[in-house]
KEZASE-684270 format. One line per field, with one value per residue: residue number from 1; residue in one letter; z, y, x of N, C-alpha, C, O in turn. Coordinates in pm, whole numbers, plus 50000, padded with zeros to 5 digits. Layout:
<rs>
nr: (NUM, ...)
rest: (a, ...)
n.w: (Z, ...)
n.v: (Y, ...)
n.u: (X, ...)
ca.w: (Z, ...)
ca.v: (Y, ...)
ca.u: (X, ...)
c.w: (Z, ...)
c.v: (Y, ...)
c.u: (X, ...)
o.w: (Z, ...)
o.v: (Y, ...)
o.u: (X, ...)
</rs>
This chain:
<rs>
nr: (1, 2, 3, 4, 5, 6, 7, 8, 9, 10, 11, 12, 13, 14, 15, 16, 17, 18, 19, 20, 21, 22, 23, 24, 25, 26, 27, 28, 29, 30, 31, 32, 33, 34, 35, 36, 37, 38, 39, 40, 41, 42, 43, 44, 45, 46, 47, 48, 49, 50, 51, 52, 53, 54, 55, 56, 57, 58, 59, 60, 61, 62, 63, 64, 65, 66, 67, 68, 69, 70, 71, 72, 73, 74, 75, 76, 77, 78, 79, 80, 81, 82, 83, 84, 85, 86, 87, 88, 89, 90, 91, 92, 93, 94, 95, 96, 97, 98, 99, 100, 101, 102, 103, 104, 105, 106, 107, 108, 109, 110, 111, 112, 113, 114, 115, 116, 117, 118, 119, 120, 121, 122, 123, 124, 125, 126, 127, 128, 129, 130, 131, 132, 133, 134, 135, 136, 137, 138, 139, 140, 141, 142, 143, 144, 145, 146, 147, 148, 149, 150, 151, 152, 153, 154, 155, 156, 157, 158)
rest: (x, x, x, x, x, x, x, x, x, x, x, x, x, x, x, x, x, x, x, x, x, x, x, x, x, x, x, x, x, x, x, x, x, x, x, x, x, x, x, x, x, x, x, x, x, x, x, x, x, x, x, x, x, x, x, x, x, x, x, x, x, x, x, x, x, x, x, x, x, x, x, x, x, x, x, x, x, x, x, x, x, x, x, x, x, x, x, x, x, x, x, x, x, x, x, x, x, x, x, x, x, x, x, x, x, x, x, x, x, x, x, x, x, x, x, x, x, x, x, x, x, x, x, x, x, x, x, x, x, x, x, x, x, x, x, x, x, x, x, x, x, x, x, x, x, x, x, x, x, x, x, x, x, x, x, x, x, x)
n.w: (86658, 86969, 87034, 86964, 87108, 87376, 87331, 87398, 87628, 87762, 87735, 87813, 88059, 88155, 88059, 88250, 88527, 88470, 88482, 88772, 88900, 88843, 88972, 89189, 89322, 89380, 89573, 89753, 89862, 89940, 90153, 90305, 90468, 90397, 90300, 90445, 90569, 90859, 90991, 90997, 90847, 91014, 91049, 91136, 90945, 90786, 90512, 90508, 90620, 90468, 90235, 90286, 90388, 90098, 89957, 90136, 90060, 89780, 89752, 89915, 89745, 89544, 89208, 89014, 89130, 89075, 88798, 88718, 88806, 88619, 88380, 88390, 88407, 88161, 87983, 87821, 87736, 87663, 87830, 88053, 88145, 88236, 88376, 88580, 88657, 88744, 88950, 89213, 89201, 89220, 89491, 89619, 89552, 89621, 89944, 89984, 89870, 90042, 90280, 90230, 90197, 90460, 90559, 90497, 90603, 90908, 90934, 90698, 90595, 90758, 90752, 90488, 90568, 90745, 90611, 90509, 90260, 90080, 90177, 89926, 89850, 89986, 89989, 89692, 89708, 89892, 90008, 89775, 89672, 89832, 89866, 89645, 89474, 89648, 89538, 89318, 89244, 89404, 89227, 89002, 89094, 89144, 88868, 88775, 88895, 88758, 88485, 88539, 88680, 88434, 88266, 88345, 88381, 88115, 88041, 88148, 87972, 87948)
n.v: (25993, 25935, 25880, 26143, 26286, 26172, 26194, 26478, 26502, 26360, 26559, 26773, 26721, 26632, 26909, 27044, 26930, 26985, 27215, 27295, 27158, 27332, 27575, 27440, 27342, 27552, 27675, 27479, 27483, 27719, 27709, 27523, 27592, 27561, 27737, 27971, 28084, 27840, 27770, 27538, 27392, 27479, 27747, 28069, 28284, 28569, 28501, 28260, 28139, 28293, 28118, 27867, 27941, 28042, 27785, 27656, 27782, 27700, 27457, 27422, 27481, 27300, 27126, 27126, 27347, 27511, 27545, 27595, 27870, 27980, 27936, 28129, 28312, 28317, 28150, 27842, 27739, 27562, 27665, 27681, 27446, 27397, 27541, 27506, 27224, 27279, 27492, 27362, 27157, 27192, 27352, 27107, 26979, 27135, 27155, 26899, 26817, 27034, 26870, 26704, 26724, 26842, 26615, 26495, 26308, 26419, 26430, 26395, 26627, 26800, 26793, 26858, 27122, 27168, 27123, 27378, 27412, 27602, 27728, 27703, 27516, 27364, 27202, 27183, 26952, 26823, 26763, 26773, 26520, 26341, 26343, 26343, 26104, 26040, 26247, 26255, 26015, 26081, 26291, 26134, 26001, 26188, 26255, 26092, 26135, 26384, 26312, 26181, 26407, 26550, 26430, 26385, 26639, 26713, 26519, 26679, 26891, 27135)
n.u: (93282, 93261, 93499, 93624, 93524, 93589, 93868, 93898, 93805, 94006, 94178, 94090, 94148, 94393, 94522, 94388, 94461, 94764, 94779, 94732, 94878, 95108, 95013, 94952, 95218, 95423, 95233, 95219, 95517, 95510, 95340, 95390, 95628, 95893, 96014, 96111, 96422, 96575, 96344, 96267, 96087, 95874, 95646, 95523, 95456, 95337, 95315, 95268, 95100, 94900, 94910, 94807, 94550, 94460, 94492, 94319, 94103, 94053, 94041, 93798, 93572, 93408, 93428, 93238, 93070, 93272, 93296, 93001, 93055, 93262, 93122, 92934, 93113, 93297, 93149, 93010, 93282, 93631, 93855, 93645, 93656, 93897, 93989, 93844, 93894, 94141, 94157, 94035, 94184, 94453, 94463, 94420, 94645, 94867, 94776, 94876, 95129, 95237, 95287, 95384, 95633, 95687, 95742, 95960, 96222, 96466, 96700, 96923, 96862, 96963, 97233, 97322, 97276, 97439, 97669, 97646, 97486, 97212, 96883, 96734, 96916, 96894, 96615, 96608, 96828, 96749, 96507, 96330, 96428, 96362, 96074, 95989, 95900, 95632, 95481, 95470, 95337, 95140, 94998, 94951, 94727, 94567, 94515, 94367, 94131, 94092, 94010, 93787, 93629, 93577, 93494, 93262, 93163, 93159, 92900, 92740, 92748, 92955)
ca.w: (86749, 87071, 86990, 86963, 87268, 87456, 87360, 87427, 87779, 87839, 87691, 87869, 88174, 88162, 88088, 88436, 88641, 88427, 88568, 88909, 88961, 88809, 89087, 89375, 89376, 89444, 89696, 89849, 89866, 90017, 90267, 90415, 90523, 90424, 90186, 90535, 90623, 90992, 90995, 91020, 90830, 91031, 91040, 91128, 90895, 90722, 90382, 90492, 90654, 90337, 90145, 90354, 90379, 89972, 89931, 90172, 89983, 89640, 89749, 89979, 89665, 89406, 89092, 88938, 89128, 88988, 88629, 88730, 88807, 88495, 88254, 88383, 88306, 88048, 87880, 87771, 87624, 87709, 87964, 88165, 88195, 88263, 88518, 88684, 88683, 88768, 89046, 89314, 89245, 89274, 89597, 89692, 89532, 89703, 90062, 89997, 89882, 90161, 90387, 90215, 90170, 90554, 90650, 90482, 90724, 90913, 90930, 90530, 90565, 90876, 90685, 90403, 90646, 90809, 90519, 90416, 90201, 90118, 90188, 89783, 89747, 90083, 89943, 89577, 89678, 90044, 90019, 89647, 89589, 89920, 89851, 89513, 89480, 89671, 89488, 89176, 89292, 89457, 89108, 88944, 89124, 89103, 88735, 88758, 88945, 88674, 88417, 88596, 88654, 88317, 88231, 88493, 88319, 87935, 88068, 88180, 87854, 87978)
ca.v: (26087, 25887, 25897, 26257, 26323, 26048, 26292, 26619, 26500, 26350, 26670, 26870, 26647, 26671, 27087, 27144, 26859, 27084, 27401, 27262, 27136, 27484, 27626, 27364, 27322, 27676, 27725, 27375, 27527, 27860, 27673, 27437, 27724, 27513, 27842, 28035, 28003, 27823, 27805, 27401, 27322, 27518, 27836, 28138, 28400, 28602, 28430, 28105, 28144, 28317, 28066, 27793, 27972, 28002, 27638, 27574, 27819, 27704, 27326, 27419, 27451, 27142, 27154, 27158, 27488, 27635, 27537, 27700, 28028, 27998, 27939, 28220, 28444, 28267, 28095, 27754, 27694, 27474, 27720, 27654, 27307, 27356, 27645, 27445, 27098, 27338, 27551, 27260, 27050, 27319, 27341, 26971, 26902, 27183, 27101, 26758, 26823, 27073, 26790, 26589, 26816, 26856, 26490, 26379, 26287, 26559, 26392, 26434, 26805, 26872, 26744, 26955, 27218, 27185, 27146, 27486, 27438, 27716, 27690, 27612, 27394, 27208, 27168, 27126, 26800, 26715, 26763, 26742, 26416, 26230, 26361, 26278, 25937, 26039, 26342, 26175, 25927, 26160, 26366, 26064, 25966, 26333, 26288, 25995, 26206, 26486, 26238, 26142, 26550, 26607, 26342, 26470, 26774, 26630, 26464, 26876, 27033, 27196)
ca.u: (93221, 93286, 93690, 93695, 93503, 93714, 94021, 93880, 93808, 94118, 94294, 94082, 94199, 94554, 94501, 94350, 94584, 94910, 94767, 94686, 95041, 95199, 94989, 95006, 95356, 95469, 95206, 95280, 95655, 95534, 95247, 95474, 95717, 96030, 96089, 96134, 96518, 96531, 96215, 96248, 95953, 95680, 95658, 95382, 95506, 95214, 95286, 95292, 94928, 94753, 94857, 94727, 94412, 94479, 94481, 94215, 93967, 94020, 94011, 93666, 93474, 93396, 93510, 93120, 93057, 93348, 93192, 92893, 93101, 93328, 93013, 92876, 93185, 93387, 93050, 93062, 93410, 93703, 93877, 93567, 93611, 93991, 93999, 93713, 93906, 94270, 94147, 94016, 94335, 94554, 94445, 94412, 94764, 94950, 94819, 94948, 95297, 95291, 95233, 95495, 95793, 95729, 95722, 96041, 96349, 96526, 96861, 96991, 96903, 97065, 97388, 97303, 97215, 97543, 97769, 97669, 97375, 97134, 96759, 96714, 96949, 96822, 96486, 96635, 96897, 96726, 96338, 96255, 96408, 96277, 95945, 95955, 95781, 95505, 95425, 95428, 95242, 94950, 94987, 94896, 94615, 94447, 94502, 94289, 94040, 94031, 93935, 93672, 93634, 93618, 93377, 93124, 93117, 93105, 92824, 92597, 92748, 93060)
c.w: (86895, 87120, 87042, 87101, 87368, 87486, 87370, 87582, 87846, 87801, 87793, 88116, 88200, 88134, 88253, 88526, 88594, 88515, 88683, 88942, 88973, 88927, 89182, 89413, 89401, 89576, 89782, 89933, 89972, 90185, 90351, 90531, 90545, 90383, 90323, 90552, 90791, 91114, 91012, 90920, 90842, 91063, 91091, 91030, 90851, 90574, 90343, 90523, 90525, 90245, 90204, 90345, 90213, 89909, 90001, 90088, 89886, 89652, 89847, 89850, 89561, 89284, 88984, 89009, 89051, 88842, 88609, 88704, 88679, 88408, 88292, 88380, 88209, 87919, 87867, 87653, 87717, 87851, 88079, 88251, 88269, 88383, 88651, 88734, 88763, 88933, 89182, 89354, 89251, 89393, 89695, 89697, 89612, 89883, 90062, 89997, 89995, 90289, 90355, 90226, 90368, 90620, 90568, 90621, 90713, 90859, 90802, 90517, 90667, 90828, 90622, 90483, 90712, 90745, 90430, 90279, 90204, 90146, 90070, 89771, 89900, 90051, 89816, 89561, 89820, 89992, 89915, 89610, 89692, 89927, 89712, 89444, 89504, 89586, 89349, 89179, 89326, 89306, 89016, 88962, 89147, 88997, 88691, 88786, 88863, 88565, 88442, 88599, 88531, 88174, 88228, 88352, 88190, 87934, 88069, 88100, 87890, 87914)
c.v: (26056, 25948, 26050, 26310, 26258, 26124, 26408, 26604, 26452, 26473, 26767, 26820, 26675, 26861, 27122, 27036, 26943, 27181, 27414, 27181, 27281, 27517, 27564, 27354, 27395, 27697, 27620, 27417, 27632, 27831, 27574, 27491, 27681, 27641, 27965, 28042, 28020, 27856, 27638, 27339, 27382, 27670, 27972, 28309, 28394, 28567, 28298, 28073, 28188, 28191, 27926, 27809, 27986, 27876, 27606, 27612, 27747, 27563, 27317, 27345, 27302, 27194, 27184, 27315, 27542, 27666, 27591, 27829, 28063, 28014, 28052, 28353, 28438, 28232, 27970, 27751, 27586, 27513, 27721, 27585, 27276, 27436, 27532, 27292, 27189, 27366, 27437, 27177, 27055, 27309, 27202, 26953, 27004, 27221, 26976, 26747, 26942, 26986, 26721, 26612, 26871, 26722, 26408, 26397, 26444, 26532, 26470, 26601, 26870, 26821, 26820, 27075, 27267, 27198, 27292, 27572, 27576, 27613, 27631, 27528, 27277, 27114, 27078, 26962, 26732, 26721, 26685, 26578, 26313, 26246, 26340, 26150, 25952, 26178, 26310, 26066, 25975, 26245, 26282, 26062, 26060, 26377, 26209, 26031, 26354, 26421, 26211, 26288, 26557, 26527, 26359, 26624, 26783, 26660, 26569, 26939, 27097, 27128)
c.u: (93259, 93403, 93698, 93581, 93582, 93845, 93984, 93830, 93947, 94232, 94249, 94145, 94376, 94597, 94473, 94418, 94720, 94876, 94770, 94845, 95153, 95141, 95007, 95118, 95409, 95416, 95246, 95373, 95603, 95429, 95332, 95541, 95828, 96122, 96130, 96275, 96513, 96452, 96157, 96131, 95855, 95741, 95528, 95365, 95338, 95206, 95247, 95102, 94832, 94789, 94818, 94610, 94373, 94436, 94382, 94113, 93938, 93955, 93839, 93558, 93472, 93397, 93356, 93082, 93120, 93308, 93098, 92949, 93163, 93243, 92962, 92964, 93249, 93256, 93120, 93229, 93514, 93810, 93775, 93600, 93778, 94019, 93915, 93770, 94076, 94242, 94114, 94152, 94429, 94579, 94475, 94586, 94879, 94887, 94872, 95107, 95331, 95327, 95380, 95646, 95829, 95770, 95876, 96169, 96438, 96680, 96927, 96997, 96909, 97168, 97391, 97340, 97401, 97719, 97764, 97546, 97251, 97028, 96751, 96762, 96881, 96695, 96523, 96700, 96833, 96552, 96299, 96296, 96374, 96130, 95896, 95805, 95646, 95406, 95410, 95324, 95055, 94928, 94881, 94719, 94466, 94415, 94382, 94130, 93971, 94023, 93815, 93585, 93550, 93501, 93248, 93092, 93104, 92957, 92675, 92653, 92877, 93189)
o.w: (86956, 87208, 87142, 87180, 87446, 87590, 87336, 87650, 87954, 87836, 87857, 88226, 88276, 88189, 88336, 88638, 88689, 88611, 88730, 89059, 89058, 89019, 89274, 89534, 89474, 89675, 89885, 90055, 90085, 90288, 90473, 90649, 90646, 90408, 90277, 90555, 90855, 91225, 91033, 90939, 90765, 91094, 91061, 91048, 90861, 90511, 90239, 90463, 90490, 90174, 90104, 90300, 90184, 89818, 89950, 90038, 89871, 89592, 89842, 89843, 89532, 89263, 88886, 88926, 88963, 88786, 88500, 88608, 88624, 88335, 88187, 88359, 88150, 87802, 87886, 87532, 87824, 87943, 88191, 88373, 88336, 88482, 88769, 88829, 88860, 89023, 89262, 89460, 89278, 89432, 89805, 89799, 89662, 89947, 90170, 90079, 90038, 90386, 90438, 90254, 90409, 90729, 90579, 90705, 90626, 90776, 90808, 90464, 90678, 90933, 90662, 90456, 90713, 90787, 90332, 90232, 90307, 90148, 90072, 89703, 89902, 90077, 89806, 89477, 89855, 89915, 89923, 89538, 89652, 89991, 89678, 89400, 89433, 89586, 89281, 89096, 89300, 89280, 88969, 88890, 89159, 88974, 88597, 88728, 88883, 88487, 88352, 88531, 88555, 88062, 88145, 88272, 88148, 87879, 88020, 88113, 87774, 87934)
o.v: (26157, 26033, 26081, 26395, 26331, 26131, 26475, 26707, 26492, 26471, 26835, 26873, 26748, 26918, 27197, 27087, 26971, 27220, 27523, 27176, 27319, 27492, 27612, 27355, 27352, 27726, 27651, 27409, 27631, 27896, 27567, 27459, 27709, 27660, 28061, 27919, 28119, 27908, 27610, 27222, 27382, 27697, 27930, 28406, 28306, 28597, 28242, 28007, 28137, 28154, 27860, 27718, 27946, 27869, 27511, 27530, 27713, 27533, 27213, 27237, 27227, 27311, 27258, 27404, 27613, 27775, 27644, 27898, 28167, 28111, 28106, 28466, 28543, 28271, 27957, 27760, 27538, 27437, 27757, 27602, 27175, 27386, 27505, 27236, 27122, 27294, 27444, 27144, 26966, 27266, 27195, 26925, 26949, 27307, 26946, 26696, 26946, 27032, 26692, 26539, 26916, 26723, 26288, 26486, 26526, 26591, 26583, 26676, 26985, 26782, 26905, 27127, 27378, 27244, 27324, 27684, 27632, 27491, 27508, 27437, 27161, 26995, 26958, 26877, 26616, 26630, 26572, 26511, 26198, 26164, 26321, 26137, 25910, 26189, 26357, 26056, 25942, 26258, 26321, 26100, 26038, 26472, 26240, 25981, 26413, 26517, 26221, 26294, 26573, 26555, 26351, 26666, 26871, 26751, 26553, 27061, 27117, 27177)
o.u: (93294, 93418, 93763, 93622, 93643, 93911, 94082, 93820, 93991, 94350, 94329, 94161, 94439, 94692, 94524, 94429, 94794, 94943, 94803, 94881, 95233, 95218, 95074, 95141, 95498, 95485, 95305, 95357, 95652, 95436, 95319, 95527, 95892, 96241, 96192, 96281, 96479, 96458, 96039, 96098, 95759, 95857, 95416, 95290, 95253, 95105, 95215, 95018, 94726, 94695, 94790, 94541, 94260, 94353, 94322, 94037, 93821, 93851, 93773, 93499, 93565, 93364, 93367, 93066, 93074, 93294, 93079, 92914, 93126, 93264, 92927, 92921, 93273, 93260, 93241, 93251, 93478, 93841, 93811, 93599, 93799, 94073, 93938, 93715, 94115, 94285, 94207, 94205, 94509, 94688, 94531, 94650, 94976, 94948, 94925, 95184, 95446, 95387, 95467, 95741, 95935, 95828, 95898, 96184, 96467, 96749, 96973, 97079, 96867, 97221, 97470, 97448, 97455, 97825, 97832, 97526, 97213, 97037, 96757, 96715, 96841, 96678, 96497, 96669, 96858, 96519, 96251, 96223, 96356, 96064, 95779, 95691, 95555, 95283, 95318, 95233, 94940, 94808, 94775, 94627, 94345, 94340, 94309, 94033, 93864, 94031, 93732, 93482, 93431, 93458, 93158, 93009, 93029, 92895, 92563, 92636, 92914, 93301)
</rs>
């Protein structure tokens, strides 16, 4: 009995950190405003702002409200507990890699930049793999945080 609650929280744990990367890492991409071309990094286009304000909303709320809201349109089931652990760290994890994909070194992709490179591939061979590390790294440690998530909410039935 323990066991199989043990793995239906950590399944339902790794469900809503998957979903919350599928979503953070696009908007990360589109909130940074590297996806602009020379646009450097920052940007004030009107896509780059909603999804800033995107990522701030979702990450405002706590992940037990959202469980509240889900149970009361989904009903107790397991998409509750995964929307509800997804949606917050969605948010959290794509202002972070926005943060990170802006903070790596300019140099390498002004070489890129200058040899010709598009925007994708600048991001694809300059950004993505000096920002790497740390985004795996913060991934981790929000996985660690929707266990815990995921626990919490075992714990009130969800």
């Amino acid at each position: 009995m323990a066991l199989t609650a043990t793995w239906q929280t950590l399944a339902f744990a790794v469900a809503g950190i998957t979903l919350a990367v599928l979503l953070g890492l696009p908007l990360g991409v589109i909130a940074s405003g590297i996806s602009v071309p020379g646009s450097g990094g920052r940007s004030g286009r009107p896509w780059v702002i909603a999804a800033r304000l995107l990522l701030a909303a979702m990450r405002s709320i706590h992940e037990l409200v959202w469980a509240v809201l889900f149970v009361a349109a989904f009903g107790l089931s397991s998409l509750t507990a995964i929307l509800a652990i997804a949606l917050p760290y969605a948010g959290i994890l794509g202002r972070i890699y926005a943060d990170l994909f802006n903070d790596v070194p300019q140099e390498p992709l002004r070489s890129l930049r200058a040899s010709g490179a598009s925007t994708f591939k600048i991001f694809l061979y300059g950004r993505l793999p000096m920002a790497f590390p740390d985004v795996v790294g913060y991934t981790f440690y929000r996985f660690e945080c929707a266990i815990r998530a995921a626990a919490i909410m075992s714990f009130i039935g969800i």
